[in-house]
ZAVEXLUM-181689 format. One line per field, with one value per residue (C-alpha): x, y, z; residue number from 1; residue in three letters. Coordinates in steps of 0.25 Angstrom, whole numbers, plus 5000, padded with zeros to 4 digits. Layout:
N
px: [X; ...] $
py: [Y; ...] $
pz: [Z; ...] $
num: [NUM; ...] $
residuo: [ala; ...] $
***
This chain:
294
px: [4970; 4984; 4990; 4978; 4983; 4997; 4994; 4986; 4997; 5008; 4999; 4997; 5011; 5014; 5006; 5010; 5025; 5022; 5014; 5026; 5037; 5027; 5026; 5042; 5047; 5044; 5052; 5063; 5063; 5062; 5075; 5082; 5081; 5083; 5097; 5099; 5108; 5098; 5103; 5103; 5088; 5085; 5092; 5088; 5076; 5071; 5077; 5077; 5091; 5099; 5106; 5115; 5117; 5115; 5113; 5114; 5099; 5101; 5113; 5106; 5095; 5105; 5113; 5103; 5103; 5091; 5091; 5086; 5090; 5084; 5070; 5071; 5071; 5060; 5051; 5056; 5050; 5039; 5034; 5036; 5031; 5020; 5016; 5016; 5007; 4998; 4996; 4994; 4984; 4976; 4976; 4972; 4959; 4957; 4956; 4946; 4937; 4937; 4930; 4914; 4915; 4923; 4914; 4909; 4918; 4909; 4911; 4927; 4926; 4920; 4930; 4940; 4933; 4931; 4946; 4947; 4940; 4940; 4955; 4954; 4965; 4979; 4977; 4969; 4980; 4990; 4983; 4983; 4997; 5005; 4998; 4989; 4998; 5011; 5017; 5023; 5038; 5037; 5039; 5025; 5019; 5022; 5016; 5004; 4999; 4999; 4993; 4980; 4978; 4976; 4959; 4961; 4971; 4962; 4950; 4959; 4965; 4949; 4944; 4955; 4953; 4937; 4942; 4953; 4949; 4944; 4933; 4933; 4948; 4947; 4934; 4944; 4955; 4945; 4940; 4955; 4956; 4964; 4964; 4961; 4976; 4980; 4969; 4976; 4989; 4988; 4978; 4974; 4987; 4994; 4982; 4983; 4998; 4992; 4985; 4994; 5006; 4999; 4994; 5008; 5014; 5002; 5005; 5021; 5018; 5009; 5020; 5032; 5027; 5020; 5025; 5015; 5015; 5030; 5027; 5018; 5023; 5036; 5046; 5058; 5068; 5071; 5058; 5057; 5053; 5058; 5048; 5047; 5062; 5062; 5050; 5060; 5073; 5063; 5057; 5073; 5075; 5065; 5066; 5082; 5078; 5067; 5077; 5087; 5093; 5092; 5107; 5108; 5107; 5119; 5114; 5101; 5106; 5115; 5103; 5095; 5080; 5074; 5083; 5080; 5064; 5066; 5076; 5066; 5056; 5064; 5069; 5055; 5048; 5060; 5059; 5043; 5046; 5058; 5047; 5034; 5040; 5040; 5025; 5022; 5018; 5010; 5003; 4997; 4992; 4984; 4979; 4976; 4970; 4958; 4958; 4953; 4944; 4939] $
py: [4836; 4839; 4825; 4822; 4833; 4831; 4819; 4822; 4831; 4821; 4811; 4822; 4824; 4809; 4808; 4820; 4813; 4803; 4809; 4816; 4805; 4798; 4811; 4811; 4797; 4796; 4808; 4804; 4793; 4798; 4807; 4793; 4786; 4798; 4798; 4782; 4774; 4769; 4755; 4755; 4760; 4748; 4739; 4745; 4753; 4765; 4772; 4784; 4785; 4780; 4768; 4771; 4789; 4792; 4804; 4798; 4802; 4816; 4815; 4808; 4817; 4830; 4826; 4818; 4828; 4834; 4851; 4849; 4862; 4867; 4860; 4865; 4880; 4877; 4870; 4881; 4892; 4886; 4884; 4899; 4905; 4896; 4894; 4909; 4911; 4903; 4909; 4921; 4918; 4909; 4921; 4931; 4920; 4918; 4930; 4936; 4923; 4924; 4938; 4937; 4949; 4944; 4945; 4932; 4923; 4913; 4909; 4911; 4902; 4892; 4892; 4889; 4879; 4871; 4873; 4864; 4853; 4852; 4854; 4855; 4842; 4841; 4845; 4858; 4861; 4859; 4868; 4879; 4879; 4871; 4879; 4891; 4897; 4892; 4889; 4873; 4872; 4884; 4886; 4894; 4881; 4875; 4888; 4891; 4878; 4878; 4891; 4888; 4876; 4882; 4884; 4876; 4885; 4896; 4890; 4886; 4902; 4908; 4900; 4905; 4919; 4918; 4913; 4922; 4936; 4946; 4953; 4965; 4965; 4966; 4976; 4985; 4985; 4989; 5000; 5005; 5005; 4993; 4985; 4971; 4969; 4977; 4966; 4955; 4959; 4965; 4954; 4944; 4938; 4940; 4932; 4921; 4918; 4905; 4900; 4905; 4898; 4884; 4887; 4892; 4877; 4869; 4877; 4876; 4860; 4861; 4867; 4860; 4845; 4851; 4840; 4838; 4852; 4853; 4837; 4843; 4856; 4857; 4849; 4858; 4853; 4865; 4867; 4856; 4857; 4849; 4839; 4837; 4837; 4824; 4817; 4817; 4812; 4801; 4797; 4797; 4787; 4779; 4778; 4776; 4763; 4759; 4758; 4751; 4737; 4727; 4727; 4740; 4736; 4742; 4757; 4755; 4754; 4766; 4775; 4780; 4779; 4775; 4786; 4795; 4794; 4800; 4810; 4815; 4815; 4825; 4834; 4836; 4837; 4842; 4858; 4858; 4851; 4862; 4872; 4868; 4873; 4886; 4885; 4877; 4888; 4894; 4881; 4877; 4890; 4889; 4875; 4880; 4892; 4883; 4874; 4883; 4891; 4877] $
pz: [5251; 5250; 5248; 5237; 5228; 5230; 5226; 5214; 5211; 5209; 5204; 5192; 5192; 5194; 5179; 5174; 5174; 5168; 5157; 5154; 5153; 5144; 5135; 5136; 5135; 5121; 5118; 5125; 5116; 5105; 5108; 5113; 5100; 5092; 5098; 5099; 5090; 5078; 5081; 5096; 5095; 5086; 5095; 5107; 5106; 5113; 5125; 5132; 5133; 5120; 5121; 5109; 5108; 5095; 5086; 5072; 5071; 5072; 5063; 5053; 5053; 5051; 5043; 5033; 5023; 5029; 5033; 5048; 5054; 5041; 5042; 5058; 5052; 5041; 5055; 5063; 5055; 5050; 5064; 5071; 5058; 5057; 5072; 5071; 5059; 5064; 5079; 5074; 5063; 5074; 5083; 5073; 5068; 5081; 5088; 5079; 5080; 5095; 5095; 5094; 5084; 5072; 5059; 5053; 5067; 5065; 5049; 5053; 5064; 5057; 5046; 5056; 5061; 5048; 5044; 5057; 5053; 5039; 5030; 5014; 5014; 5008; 4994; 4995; 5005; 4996; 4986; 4993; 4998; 4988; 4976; 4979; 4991; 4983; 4997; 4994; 4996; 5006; 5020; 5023; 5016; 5030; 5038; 5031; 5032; 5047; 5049; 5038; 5050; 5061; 5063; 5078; 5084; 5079; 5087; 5099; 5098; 5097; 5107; 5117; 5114; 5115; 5131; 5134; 5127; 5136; 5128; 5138; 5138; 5121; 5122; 5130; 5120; 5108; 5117; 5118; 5103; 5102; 5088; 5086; 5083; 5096; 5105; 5096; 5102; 5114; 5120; 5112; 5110; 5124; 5130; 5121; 5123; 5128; 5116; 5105; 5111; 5110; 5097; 5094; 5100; 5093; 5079; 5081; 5083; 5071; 5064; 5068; 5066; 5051; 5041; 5034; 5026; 5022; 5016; 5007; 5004; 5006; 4995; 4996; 5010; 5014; 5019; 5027; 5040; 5050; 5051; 5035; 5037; 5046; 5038; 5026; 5035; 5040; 5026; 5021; 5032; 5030; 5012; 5017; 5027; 5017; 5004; 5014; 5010; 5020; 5018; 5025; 5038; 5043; 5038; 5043; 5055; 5055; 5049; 5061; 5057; 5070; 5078; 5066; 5066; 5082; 5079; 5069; 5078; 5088; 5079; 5075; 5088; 5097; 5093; 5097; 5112; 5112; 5111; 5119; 5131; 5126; 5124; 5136; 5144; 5135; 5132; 5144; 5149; 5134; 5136; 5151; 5146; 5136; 5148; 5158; 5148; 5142] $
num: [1; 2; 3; 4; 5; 6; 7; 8; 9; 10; 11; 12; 13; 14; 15; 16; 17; 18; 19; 20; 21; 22; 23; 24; 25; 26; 27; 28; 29; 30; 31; 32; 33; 34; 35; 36; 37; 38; 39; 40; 41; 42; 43; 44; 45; 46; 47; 48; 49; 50; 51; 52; 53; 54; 55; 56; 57; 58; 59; 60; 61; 62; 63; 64; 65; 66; 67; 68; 69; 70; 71; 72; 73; 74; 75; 76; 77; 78; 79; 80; 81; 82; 83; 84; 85; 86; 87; 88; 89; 90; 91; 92; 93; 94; 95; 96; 97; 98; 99; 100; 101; 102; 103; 104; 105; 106; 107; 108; 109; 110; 111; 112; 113; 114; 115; 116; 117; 118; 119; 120; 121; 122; 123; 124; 125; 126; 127; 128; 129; 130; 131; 132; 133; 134; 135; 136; 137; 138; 139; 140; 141; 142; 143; 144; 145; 146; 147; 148; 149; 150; 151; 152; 153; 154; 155; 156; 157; 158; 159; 160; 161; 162; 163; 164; 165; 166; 167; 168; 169; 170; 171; 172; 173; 174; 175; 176; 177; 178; 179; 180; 181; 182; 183; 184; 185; 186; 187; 188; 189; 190; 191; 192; 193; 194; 195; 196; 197; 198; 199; 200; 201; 202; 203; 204; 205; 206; 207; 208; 209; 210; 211; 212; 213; 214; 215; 216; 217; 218; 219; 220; 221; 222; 223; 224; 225; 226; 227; 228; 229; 230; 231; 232; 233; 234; 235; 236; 237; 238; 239; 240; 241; 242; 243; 244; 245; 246; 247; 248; 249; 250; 251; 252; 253; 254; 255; 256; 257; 258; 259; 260; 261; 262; 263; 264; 265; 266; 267; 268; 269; 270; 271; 272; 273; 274; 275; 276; 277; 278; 279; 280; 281; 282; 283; 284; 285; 286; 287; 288; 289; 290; 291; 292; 293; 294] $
residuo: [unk; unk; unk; unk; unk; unk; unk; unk; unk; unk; unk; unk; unk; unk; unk; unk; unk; unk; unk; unk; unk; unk; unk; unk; unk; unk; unk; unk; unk; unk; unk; unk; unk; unk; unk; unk; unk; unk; unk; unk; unk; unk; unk; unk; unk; unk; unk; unk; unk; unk; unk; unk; unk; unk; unk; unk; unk; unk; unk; unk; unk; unk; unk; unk; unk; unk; unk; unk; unk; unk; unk; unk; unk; unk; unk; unk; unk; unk; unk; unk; unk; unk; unk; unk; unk; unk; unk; unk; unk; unk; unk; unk; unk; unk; unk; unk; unk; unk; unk; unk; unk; unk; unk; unk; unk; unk; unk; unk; unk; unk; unk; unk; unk; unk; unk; unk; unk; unk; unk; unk; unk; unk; unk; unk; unk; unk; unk; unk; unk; unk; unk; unk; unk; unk; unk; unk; unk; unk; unk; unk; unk; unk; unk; unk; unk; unk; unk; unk; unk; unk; unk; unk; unk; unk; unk; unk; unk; unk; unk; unk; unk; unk; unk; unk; unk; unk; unk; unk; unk; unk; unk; unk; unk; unk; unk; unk; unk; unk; unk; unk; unk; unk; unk; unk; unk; unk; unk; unk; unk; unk; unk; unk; unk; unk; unk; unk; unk; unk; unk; unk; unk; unk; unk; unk; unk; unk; unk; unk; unk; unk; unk; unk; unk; unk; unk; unk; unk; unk; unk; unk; unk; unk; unk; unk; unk; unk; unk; unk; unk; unk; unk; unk; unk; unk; unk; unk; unk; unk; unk; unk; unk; unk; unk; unk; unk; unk; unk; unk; unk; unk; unk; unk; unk; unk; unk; unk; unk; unk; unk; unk; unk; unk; unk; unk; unk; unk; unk; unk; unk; unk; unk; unk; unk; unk; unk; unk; unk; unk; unk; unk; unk; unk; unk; unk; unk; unk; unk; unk; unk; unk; unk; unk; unk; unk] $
***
């Protein structure tokens, strides 16, 4: 009995492994050939290690003209604030619609619900923020239009309180006197630390990867974020490559559009991996949490 599960255990460590070099094997890649001489990667392909050390992409994106510590603080801020915004009005949806007694629950809930499956499109989007809220060319354009999104954490956030809240536990604090505000936060919120902090890491991602918002609303490049930022650097590439002469070969070469392409990619995916572990703890005592109450 004691040889079969040690060897079920390193059979599942065993998979485990490689699971993980697969996961990480592209990344490492990617890094390589962000720091690979443009015309060794052409000649000689992918690597883990470069064959040719080279930081010209880097250089080339910093020194292109383009506000990239900038762009980092416009993505940094938008992000916090937002992720922060939005935890907070999920919890305060949510909790209400987890308790049996809220007035008219039902009719809320399936409001909700139908903002999940049906959106009003582009264009009546665009009406509401660009005109009737007066919010184009502004940095809340990029927050606000996260946090009206939001119905599937409020769901995930109501369905985790309707397992978790103790109804003896809240019937105990009203008899004490305590206010809805003084349950909120003195109980409802230091039990759900698990929840809040993958809807926290779901909203930052949400947030961070957001270029879709700032291409329509935002004009002015100041107010780049930095994945707005990196989408303009690649189009400049790409207009410069495509306007070429077949003469330039020699400038081609030296202009580092492949290499660019994957330093593009890890300046825009680096901060998130920096963070996750932060949140890893948190992450899978939430995902545990559902598990064992699914």
């Amino acid at each position: 009995m004691i040889n079969e599960s040690r060897v079920i255990t390193w059979f599942s460590h065993t998979v485990l492994i490689i699971l993980s070099v697969v996961c990480i094997i592209p990344f490492i890649l990617l890094i390589s050939a962000s720091l690979t001489d443009q015309s060794s990667l052409i000649a000689n392909g992918y690597s883990l290690i470069p064959k040719v050390f080279s930081t010209a992409a880097y250089e080339y994106l910093f020194d292109s003209g383009s506000n990239i510590i900038r762009a980092y603080g416009v993505s940094i801020f938008v992000t916090v604030v937002g992720t922060t915004i939005g935890i907070f009005t999920t919890l305060l949806m949510a909790y209400p619609l987890s308790r049996p007694e809220t007035p008219h629950r039902g009719i809320i809930l399936f409001l909700v619900f139908f903002s999940m499956l049906f959106h009003g499109g582009m264009i009546p989007s665009y009406l509401i923020y660009a005109q009737i809220l007066d919010l184009k060319n502004t940095i809340w354009v990029l927050i606000v239009a996260g946090v009206l999104t939001n119905g599937y954490y409020i769901m995930m956030m109501r369905i985790f309180l309707q397992g978790s809240m103790s109804k003896d536990l809240i019937e105990s604090a009203q008899l004490d006197g305590a206010s809805e505000y003084r349950i909120l936060g003195s109980i409802i919120i230091p039990t759900s630390t698990p929840i809040l902090a993958v809807i926290g890491l779901f909203t930052a991602i949400m947030y961070w990867n957001d270029w879709q918002t700032g291409m329509i609303y935002i004009t002015k490049p100041e107010l780049f974020s930095i994945q707005n930022l990196l989408q303009r650097i690649m189009q400049d590439i790409q207009f410069i490559q495509s306007n070429m002469s077949a003469n330039a070969g020699d400038a081609m070469s030296q202009m580092p559009s492949d290499t660019a392409k994957m330093a593009i990619a890890v300046l825009g995916s680096l901060p998130i991996l920096i963070a996750y572990p932060f949140f890893q703890k948190f992450f899978i005592k939430g995902i545990m949490f559902g598990a064992v109450k699914g």
